[in-house]
PDB file of N, CA, C, O and CB in Angstrom:
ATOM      1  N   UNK A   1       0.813  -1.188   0.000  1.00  0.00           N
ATOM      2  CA  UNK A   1       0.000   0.000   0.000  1.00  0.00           C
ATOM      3  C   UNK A   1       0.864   1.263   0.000  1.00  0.00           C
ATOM      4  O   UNK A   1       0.589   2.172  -0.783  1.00  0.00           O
ATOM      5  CB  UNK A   1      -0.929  -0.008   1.197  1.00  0.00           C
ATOM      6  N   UNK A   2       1.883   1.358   0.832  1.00  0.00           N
ATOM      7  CA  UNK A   2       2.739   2.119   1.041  1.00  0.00           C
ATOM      8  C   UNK A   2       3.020   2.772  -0.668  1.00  0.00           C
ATOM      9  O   UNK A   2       2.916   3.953  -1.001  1.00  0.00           O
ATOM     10  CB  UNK A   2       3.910   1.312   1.882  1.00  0.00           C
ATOM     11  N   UNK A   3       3.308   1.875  -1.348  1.00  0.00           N
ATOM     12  CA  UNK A   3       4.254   2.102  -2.904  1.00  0.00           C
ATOM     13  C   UNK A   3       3.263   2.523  -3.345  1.00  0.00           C
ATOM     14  O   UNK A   3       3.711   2.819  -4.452  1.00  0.00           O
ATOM     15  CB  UNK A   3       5.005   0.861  -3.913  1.00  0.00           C
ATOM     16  N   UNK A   4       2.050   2.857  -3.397  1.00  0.00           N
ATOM     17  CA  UNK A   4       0.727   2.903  -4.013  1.00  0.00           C
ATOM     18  C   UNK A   4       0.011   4.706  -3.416  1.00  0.00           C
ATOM     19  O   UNK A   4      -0.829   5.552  -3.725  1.00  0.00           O
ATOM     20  CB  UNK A   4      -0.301   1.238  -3.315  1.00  0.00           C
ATOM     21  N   UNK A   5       0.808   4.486  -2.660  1.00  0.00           N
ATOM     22  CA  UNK A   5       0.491   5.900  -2.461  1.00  0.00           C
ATOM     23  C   UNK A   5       1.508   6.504  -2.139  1.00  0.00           C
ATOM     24  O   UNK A   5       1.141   7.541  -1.586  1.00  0.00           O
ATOM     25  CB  UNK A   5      -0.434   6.199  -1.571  1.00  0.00           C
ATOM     26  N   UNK A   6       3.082   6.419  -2.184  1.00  0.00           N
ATOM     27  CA  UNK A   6       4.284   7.172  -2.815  1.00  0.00           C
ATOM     28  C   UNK A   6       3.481   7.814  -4.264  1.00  0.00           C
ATOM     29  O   UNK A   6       3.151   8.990  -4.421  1.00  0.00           O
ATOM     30  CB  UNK A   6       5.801   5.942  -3.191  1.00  0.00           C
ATOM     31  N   UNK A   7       3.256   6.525  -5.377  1.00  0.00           N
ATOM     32  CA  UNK A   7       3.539   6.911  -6.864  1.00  0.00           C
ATOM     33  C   UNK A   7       2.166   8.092  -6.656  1.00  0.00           C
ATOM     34  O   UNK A   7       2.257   9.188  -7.209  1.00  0.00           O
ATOM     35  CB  UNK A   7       3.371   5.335  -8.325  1.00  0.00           C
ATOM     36  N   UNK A   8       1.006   7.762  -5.871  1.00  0.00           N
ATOM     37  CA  UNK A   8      -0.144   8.872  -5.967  1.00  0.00           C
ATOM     38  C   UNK A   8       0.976  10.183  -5.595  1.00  0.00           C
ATOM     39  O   UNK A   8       1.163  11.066  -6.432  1.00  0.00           O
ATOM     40  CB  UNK A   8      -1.716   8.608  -4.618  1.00  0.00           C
ATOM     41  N   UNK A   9       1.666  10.198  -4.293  1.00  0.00           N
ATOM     42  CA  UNK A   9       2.091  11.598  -4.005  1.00  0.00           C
ATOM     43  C   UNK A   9       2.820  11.956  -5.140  1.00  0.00           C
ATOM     44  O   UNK A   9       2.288  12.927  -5.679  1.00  0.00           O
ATOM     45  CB  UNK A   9       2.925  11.795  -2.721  1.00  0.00           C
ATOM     46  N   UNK A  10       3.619  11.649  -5.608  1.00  0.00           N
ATOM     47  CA  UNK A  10       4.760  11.570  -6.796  1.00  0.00           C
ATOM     48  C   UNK A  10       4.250  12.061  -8.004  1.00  0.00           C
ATOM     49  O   UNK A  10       4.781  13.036  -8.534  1.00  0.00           O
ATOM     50  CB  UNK A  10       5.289  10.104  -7.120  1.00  0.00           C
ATOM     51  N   UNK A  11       3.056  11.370  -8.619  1.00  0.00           N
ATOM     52  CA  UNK A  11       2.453  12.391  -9.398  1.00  0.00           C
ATOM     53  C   UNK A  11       1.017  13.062  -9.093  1.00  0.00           C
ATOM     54  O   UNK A  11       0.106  12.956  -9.915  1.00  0.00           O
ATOM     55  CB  UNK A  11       2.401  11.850 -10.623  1.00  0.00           C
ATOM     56  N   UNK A  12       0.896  13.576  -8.194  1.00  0.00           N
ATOM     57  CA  UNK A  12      -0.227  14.460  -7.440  1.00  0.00           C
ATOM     58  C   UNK A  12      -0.003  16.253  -8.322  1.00  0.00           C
ATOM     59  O   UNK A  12      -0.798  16.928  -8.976  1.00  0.00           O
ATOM     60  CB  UNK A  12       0.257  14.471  -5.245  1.00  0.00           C
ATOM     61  N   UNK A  13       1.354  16.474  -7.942  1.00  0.00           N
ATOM     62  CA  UNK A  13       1.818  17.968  -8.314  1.00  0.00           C
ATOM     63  C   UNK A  13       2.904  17.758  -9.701  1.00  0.00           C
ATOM     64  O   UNK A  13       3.561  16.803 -10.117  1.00  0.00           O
ATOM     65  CB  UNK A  13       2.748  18.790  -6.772  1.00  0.00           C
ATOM     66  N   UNK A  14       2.690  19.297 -10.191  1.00  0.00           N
ATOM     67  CA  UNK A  14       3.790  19.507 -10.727  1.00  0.00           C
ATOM     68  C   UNK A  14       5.388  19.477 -10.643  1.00  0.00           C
ATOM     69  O   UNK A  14       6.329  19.105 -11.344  1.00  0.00           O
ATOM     70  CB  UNK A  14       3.550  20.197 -10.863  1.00  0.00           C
ATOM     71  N   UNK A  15       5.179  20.058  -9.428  1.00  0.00           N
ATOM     72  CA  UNK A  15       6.170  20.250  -8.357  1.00  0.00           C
ATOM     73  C   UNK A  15       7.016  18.815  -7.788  1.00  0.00           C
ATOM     74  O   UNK A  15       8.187  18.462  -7.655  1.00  0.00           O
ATOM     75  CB  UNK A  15       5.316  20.937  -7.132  1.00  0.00           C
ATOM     76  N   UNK A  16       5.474  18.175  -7.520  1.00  0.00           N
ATOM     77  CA  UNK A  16       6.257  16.826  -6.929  1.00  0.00           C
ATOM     78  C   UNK A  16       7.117  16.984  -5.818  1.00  0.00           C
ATOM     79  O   UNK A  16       7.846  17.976  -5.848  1.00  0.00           O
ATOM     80  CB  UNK A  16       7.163  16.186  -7.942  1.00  0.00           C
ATOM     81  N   UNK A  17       7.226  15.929  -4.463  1.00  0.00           N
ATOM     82  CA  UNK A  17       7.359  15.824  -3.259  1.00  0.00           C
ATOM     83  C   UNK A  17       8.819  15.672  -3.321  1.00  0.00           C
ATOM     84  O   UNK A  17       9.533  15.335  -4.266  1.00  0.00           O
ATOM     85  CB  UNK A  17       6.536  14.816  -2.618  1.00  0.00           C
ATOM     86  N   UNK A  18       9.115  15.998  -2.092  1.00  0.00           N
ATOM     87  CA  UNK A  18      10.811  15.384  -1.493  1.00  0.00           C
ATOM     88  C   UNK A  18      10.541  13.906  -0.716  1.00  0.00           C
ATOM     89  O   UNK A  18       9.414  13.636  -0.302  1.00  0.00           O
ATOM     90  CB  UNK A  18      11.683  16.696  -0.015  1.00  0.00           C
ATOM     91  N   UNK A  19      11.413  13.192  -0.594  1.00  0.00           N
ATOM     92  CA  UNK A  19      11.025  12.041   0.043  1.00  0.00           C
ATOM     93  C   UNK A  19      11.038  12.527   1.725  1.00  0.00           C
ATOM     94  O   UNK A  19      10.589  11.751   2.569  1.00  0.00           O
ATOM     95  CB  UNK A  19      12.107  10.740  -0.404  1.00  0.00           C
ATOM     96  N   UNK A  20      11.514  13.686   2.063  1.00  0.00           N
ATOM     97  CA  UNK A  20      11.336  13.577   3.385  1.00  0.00           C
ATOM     98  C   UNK A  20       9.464  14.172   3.569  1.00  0.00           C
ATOM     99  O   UNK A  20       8.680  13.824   4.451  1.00  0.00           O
ATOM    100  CB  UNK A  20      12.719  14.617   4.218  1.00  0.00           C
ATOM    101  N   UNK A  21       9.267  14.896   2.697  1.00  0.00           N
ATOM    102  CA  UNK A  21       7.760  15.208   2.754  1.00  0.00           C
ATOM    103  C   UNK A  21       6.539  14.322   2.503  1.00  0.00           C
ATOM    104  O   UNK A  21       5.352  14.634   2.594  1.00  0.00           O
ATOM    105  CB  UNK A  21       7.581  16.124   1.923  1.00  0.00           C
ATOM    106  N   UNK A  22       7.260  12.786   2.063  1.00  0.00           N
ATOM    107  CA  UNK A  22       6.267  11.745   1.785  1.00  0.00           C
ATOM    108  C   UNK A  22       6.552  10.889   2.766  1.00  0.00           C
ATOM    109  O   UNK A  22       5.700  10.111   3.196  1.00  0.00           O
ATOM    110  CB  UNK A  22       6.282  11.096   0.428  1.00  0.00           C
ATOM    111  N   UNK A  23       7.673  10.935   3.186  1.00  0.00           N
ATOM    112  CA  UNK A  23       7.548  10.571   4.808  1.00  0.00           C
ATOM    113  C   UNK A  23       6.515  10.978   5.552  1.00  0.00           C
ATOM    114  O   UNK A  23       5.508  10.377   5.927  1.00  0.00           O
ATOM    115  CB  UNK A  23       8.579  11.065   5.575  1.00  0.00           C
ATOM    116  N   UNK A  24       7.003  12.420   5.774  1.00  0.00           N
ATOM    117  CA  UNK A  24       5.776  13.151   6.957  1.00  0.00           C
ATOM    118  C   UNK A  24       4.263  12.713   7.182  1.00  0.00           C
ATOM    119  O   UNK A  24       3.603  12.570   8.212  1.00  0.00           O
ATOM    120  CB  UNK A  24       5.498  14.686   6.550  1.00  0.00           C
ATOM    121  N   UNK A  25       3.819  12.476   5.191  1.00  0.00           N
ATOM    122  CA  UNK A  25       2.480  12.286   4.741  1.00  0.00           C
ATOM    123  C   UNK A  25       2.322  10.784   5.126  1.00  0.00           C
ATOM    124  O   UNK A  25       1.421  10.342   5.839  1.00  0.00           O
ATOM    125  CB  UNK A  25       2.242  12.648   3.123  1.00  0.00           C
ATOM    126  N   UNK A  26       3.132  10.200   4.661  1.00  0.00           N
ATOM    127  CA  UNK A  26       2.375   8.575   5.067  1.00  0.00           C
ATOM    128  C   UNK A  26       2.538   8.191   6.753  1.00  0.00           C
ATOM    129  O   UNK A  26       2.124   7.230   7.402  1.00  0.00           O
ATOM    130  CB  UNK A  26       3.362   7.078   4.062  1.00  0.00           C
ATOM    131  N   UNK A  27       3.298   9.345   7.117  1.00  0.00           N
ATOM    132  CA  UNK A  27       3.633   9.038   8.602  1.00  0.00           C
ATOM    133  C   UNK A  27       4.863   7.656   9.448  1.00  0.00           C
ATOM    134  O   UNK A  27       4.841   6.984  10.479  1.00  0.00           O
ATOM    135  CB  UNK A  27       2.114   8.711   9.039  1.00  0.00           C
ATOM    136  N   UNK A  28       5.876   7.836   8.159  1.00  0.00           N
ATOM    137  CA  UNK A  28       6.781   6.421   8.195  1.00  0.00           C
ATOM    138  C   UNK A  28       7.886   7.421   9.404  1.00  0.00           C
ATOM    139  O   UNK A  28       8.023   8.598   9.738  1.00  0.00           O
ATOM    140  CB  UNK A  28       7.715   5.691   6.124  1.00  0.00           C
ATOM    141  N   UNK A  29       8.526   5.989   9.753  1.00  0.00           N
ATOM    142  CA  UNK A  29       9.749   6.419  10.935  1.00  0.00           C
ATOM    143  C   UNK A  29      10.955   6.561  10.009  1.00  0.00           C
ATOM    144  O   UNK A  29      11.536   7.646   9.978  1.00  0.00           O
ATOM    145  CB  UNK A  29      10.121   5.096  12.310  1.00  0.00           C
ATOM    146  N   UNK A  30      11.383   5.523   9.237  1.00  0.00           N
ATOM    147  CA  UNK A  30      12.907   5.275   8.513  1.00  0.00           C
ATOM    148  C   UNK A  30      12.821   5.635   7.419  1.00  0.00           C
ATOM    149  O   UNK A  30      12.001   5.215   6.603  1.00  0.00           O
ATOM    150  CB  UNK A  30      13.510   3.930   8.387  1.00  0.00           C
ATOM    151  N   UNK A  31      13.634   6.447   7.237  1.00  0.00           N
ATOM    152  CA  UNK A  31      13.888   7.544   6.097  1.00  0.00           C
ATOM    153  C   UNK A  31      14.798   6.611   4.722  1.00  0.00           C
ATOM    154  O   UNK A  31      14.286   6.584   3.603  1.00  0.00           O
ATOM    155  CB  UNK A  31      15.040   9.073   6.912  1.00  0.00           C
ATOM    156  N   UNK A  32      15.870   6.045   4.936  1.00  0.00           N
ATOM    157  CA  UNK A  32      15.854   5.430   3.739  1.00  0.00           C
ATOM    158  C   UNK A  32      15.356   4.477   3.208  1.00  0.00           C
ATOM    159  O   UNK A  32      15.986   4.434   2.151  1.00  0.00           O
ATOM    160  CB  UNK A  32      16.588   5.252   3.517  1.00  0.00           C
ATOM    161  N   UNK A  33      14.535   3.525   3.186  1.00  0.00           N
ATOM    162  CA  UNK A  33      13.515   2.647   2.847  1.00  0.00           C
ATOM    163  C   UNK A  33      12.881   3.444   1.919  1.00  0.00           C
ATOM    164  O   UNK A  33      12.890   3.099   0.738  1.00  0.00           O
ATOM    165  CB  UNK A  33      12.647   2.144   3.953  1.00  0.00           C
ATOM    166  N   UNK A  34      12.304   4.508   2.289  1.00  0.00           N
ATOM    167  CA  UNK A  34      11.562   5.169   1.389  1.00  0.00           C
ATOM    168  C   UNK A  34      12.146   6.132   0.404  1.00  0.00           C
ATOM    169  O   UNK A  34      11.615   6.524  -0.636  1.00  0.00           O
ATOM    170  CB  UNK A  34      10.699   5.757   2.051  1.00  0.00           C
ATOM    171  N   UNK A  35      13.394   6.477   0.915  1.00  0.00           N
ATOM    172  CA  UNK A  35      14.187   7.108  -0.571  1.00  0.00           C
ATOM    173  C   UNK A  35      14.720   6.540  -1.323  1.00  0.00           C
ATOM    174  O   UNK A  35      15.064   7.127  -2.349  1.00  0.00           O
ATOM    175  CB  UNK A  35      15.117   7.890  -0.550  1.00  0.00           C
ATOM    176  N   UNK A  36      15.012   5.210  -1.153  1.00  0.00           N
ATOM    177  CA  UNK A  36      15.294   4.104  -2.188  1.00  0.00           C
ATOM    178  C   UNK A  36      13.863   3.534  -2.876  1.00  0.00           C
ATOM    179  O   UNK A  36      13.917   2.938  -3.952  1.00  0.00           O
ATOM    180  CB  UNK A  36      16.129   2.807  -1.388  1.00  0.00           C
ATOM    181  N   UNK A  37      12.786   3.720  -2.295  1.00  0.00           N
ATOM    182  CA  UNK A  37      11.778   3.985  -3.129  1.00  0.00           C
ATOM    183  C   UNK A  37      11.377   4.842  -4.504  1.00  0.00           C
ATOM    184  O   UNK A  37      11.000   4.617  -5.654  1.00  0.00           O
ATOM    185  CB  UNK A  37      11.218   4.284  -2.417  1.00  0.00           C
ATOM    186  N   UNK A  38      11.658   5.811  -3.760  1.00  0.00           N
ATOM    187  CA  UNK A  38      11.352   7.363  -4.392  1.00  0.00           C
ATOM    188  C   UNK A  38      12.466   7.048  -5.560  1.00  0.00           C
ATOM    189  O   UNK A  38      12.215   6.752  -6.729  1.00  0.00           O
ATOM    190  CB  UNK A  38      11.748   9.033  -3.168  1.00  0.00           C
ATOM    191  N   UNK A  39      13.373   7.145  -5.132  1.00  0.00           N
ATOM    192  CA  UNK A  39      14.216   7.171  -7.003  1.00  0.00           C
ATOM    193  C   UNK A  39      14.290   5.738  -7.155  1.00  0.00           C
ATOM    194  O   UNK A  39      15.469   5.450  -7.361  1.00  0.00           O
ATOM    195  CB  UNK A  39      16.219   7.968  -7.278  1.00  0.00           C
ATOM    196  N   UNK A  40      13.305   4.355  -7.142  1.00  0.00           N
ATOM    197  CA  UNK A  40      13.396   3.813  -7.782  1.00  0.00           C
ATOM    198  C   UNK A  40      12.192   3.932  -9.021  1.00  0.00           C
ATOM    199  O   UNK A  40      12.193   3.462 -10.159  1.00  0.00           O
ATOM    200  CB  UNK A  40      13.664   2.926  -7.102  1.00  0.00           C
ATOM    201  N   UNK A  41      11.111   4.813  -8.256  1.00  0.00           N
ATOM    202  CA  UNK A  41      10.161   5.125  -8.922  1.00  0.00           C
ATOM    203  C   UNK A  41      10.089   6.726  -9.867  1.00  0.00           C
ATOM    204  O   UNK A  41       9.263   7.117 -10.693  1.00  0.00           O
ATOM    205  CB  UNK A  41       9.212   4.933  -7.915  1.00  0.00           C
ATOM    206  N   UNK A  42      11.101   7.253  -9.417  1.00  0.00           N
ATOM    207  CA  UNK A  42      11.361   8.503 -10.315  1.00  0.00           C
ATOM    208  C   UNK A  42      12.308   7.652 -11.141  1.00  0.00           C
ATOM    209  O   UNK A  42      12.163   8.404 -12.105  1.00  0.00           O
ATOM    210  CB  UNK A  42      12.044  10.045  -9.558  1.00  0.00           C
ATOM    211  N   UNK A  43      13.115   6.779 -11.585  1.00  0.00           N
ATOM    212  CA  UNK A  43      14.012   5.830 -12.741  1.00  0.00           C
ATOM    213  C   UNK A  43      12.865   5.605 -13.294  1.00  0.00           C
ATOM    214  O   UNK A  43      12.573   6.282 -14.280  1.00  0.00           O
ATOM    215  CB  UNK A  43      14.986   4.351 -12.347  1.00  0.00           C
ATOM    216  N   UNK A  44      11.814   4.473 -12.736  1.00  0.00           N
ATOM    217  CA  UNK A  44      11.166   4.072 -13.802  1.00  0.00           C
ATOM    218  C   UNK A  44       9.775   5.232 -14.625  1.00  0.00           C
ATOM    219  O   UNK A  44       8.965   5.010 -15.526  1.00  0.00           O
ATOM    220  CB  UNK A  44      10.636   2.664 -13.198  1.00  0.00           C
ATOM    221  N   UNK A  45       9.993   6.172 -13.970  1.00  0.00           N
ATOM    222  CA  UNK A  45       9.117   7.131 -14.343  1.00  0.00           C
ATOM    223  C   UNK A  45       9.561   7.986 -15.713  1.00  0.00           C
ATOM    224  O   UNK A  45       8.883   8.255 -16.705  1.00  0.00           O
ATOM    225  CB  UNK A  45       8.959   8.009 -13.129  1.00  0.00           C
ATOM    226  N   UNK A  46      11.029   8.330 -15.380  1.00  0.00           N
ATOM    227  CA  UNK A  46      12.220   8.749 -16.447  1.00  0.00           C
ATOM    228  C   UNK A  46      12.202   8.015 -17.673  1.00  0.00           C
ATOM    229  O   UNK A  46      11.841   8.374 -18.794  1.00  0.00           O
ATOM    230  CB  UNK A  46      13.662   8.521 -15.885  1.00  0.00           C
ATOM    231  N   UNK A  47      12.848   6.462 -17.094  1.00  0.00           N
ATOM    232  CA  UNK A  47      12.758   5.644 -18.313  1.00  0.00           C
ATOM    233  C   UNK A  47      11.422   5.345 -19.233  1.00  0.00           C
ATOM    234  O   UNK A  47      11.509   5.099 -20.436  1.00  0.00           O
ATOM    235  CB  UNK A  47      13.202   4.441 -17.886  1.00  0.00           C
ATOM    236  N   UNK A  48       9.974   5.408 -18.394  1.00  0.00           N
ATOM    237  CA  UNK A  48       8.930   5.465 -19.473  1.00  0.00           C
ATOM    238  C   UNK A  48       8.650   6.531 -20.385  1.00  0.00           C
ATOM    239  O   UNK A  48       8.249   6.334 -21.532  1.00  0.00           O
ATOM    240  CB  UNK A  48       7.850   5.299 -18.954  1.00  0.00           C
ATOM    241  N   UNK A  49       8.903   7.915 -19.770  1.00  0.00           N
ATOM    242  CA  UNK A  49       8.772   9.058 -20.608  1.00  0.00           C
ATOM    243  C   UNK A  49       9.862   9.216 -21.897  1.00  0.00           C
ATOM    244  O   UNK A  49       9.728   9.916 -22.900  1.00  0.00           O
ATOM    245  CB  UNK A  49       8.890  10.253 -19.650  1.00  0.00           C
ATOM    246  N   UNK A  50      11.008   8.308 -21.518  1.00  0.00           N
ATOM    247  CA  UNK A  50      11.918   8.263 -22.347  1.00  0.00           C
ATOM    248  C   UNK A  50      11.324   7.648 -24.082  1.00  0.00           C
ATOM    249  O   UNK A  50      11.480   7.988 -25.255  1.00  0.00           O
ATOM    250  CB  UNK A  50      13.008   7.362 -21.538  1.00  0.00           C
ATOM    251  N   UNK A  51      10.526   6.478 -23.242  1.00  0.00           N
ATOM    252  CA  UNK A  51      10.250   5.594 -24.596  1.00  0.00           C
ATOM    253  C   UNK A  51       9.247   6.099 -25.124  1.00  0.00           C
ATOM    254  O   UNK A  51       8.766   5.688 -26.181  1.00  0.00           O
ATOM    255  CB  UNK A  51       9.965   4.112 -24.481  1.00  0.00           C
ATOM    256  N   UNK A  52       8.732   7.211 -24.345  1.00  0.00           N
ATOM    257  CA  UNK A  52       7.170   7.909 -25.439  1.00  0.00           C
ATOM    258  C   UNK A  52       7.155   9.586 -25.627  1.00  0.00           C
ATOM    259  O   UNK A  52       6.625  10.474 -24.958  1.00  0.00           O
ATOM    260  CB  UNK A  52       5.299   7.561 -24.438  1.00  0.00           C
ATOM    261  N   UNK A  53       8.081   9.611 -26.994  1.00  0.00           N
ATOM    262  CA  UNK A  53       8.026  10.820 -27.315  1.00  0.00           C
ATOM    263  C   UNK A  53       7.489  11.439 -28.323  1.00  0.00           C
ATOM    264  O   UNK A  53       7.385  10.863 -29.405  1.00  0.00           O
ATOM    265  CB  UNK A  53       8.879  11.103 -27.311  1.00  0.00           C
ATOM    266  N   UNK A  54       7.079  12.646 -28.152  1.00  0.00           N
ATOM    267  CA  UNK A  54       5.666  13.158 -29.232  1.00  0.00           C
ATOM    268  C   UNK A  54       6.395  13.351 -30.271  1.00  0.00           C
ATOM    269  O   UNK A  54       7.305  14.179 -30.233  1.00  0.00           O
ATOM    270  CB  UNK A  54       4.657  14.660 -28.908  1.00  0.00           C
ATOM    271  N   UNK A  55       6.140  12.657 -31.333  1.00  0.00           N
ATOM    272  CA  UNK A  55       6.328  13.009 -32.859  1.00  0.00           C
ATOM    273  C   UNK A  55       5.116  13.480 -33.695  1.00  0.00           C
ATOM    274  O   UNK A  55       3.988  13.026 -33.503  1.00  0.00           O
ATOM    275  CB  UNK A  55       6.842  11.785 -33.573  1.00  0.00           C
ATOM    276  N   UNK A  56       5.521  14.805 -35.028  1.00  0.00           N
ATOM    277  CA  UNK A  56       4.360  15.383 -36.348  1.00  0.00           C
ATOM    278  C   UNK A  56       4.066  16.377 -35.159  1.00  0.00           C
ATOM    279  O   UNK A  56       4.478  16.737 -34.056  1.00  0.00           O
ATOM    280  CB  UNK A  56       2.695  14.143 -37.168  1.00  0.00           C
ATOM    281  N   UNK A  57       3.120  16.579 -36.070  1.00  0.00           N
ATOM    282  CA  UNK A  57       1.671  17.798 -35.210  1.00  0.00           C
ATOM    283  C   UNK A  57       1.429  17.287 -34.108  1.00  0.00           C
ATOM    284  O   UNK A  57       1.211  16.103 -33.852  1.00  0.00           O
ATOM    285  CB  UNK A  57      -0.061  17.958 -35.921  1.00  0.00           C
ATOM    286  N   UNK A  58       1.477  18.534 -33.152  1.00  0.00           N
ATOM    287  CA  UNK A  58       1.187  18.428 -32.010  1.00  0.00           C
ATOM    288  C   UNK A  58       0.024  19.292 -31.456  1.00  0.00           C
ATOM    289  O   UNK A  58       0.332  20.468 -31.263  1.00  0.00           O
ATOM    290  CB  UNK A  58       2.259  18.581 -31.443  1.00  0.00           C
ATOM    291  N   UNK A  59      -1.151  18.969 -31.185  1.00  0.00           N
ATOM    292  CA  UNK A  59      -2.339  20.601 -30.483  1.00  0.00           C
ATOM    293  C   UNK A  59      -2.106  20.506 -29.327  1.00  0.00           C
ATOM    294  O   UNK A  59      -2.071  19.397 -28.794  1.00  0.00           O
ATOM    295  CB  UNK A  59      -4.279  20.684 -30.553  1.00  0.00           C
ATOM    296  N   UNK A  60      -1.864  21.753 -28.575  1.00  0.00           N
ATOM    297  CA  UNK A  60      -2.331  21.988 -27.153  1.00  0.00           C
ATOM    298  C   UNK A  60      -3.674  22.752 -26.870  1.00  0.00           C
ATOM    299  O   UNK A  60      -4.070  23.632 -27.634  1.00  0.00           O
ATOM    300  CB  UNK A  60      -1.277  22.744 -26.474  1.00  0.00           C
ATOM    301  N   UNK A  61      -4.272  22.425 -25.880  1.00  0.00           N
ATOM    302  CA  UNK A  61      -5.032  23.849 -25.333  1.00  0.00           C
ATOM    303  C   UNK A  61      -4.504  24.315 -24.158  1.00  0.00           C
ATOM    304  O   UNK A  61      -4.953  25.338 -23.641  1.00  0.00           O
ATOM    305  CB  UNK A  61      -6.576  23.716 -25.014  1.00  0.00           C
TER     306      UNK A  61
END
């Protein structure tokens, strides 16, 4: 459950959390457990955006 609501905080904002602030939020004691989390899930977050990049016309609104 824990990992399940890191990736919610993680992409909640633009901004996006520090791992000591997703500490605070889930209310954990041990601080690296969860920062070896955090950038294992900011890697695989990196590496997916890697493999999907916008090619041609693009619209925004």
């Amino acid at each position: 459950m824990t990992w399940y609501k890191t990736i919610f905080l993680l992409s909640m904002t633009k901004k996006g959390f520090s791992s000591k602030e997703i500490q605070g939020q889930l209310g954990l004691k041990r601080y690296e457990p969860l920062w070896t989390m955090v950038h294992k899930l900011r890697k695989a977050i990196g590496q997916r955006d890697d493999r999907y990049t916008l090619e041609g016309m693009i619209e925004m609104d």
